[in-house]
Each structure stands twice: as C-alpha cells, then as structure tokens.
C-alpha positions, 0 to 999 in steps of 0.5 A, a space after each residue: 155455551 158461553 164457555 165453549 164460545 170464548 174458548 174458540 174466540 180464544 183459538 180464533 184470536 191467538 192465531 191471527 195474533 200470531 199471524 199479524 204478528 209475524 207478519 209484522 202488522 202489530 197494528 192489527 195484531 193489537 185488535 186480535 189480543 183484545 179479543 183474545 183478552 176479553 174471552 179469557 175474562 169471560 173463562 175466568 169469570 165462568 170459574 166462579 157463581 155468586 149465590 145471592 143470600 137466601 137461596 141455595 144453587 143447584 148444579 147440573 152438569 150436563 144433565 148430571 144433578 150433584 146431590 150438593 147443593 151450592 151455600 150463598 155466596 163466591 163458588 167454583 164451579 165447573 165452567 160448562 155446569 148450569 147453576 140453577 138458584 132456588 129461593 129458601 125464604 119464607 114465601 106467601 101464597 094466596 087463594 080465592 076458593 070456594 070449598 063446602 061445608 059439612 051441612 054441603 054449603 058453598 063456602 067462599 074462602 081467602 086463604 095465605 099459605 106461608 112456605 120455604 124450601 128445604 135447601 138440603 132437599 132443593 136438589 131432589 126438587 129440581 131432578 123429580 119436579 123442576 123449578 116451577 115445583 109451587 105450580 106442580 105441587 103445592 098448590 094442586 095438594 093445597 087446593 085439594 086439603 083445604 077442600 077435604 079439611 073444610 068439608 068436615 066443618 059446618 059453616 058456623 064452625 068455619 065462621 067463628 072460633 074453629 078458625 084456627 083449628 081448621 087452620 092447623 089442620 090445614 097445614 098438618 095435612 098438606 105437610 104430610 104430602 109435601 114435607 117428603 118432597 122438600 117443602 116446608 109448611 109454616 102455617 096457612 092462615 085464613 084471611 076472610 071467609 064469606 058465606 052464603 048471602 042470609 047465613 051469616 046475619 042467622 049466625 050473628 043473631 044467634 051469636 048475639 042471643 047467646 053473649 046475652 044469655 052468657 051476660 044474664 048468667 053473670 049477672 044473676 051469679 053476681 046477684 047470688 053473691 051479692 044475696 050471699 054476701 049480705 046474708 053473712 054481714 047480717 048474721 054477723 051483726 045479729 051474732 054481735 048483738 046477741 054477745 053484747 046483750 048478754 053482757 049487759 044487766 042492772 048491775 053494770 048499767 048502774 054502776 056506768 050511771 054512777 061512774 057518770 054521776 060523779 063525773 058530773 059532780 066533779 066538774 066546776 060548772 054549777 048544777 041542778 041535781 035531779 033525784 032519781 025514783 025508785 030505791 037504785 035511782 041515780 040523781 040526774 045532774 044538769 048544767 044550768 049554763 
C-alpha cells in the first residue's frame, strides 16, 4: 500500500513540477521536486527488508506464499509483497494445570515447555496456521499430552524420582503431533507439582521410613564386614602362633639361654652368678650395680 502510495505521490509530483516548471514559478516547483524526492526514497527503500538475527521472513505476495523463507539480514524483495518475520529462537512456555493421577487424584502442576520454530517449515506454518500458530497449536496439543501422560503415573510417582521420565515422555509425545507441523520441542521441564492437602506429608513419611530402613541395612552390612574382618585378623594370629610354636623346643630355648649367658659374661660390669637347678639349668648372672 505504501508502495502504490509513493508511486501516485511520484506521478502527482513530476506533473506539477513540470508544470510550474514551464510556467516559470521555480519557487514552487522546488516544493513538488521535494515530494517527488522523499517517494522515490520511500520506493527505494521498499526494495530491500531487514530480517533481524534470530528469525527468518515469510513472503506473501498478494496472497501467493513463496515456499522460500527470507535468512537474517538485507533482502530484496518485491516492493508490493508482505514480509511477515517468525521468531526462530528457543521460547518458553508456562502452565499452571491441574491434571489427575492414575489413583484419579487431582493434581496441581507448573510446568515450562522450551520450543523453537523450525525455519525450513516457517512457510507452511504461516499458509496452514498463521502467525498465532503457539495459541493454535502447541498449547491446545501441550495441555492435552501432559494431561494424557499424567493420568499414567500415580502421584507419588509424580512427586518423587519419575520426574523426569514423565518429563521425557512429555515431549516424546507432543513431538509427535507438533514436529510434522514445523515445531521443534526441546524439552518440557516441570517446575513444581502440589498435591492434595494430607498426600504429600503421608509420602514424605513414607519416604523417610524407607531412607531409615535403607541406612539400617548399610549399617548391619558394615557390621558383617566388620564381623568378617575381625574373624580373619583372628584366624591369622592363631595360624602365627600355631607355626611359632611348633618351632620352639628345649633344645633352642637352651642354646638362646646360653648365647644370653655368655653376653652376660662378656661385659665389664661386675656380677653375682647364680647356678641354675637341674642338670640343663643355666647360671643366671646379675649386675650388682
């Protein structure tokens, strides 16, 4: 429309300026090359569209969609087509919902789900949905999965460590019915789940009762090996002295005595010797100081 508008402010223009022209009012004349000026600008400008970074353009051309979308950046385009722009980028969707659970208890859930565009197929998005396609699509389809995928789960399964297996399952599910229409599902994290007032203090108790029982059987394993351990440094002292024993007999225990005695003797203290009884009895030698 702006386009066809400067052409005719062209037209209007180069007359009158041809006119005055001849008629010798230049004055005036200079006011109808201005505006012949400024709409030629405007058709020049109309040549070329920017397409900022992150999104991709869509041209329609009087109702006719080029299956070509436009990169980011300076594009020539048809001065009379429409340029519509479709963010590529990862975007963020929040829901409140609340969804049952397999016992059929309702279920308060705050969940994300992160998305993108898919710029090859931003063209068929605008001829088969249009621009408000999240509105349209996603979150009618995203509602309806975290809804269906839910009611599989009981609610502790929900509150404890299925988390993210429900999660995956979320977006394995939605991408089957949005990936064909050009949406891209990176994931749908869960940000907070509530669940009936009484439900969640009976599943934290039970929760509790079995980390207690978890920490009971860690202790008595311990135990065992503790048990175990001692078994074994027991059996082995018993084997050492068992070997030790049967190394010893009279005659190494008197020949030790002797070897003793004569260190005894050998030394420059003074002594008292002491004769020992019995016919293999030893002096004993003490030091009087």
């Amino acid at each position: 429309m702006l386009f066809l508008l400067a052409l005719l402010i062209i037209a209007v223009s180069y007359s009158v300026y041809t006119n005055l022209k001849k008629a010798g009012r230049y004055r005036e004349s200079k006011f109808a090359f201005a505006g012949y000026a400024v709409a030629g600008i405007i058709i020049l400008l109309k040549l070329f569209t920017v397409v900022p970074a992150g999104t991709v353009g869509v041209v329609d051309f009087l109702g006719s969609v080029s299956d070509n979308t436009l990169k980011a950046g300076v594009n020539f385009v048809n001065p009379l087509a429409n340029v519509i722009k479709f963010s590529i980028k990862t975007q963020e969707m929040k829901e409140t919902m609340n969804v049952p659970s397999k016992e059929g208890l309702s279920v308060q859930l705050e969940i994300s789900l992160l998305f993108s565009l898919d710029p090859e197929n931003a063209s068929k998005i605008y001829k088969t949905v249009g621009e408000d396609y999240t509105n349209i699509i996603l979150i009618p389809q995203f509602r309806s999965v975290v809804r269906g995928v839910t009611s599989k789960y009981d609610a502790k399964s929900l509150y404890t460590a299925s988390r993210e297996q429900l999660a995956n399952e979320i977006k394995i599910e939605l991408e089957k019915l949005v990936l064909p229409r050009g949406i891209i599902v990176e994931s749908a994290p869960m940000r907070h789940i509530i669940l009936p007032q009484g439900l969640t203090a009976a599943i934290e108790e039970k929760l509790k009762s079995e980390q207690e029982s978890q920490r009971m059987q860690f202790v008595l394993k311990r135990e065992e090996q503790e048990a175990e351990r001692k078994r074994i440094e027991a059996k082995g002292i018993a084997d050492f002295q068992a070997i030790v024993s049967r190394g010893i007999n009279d005659q190494l225990l008197q020949w030790k005595g002797i070897e003793a005695t004569e260190k005894l003797a050998n030394s420059t203290n003074s002594k008292i010797v002491v004769i020992g009884a019995g016919k293999s009895g030893l002096p004993l030698i003490l030091n009087q100081n």
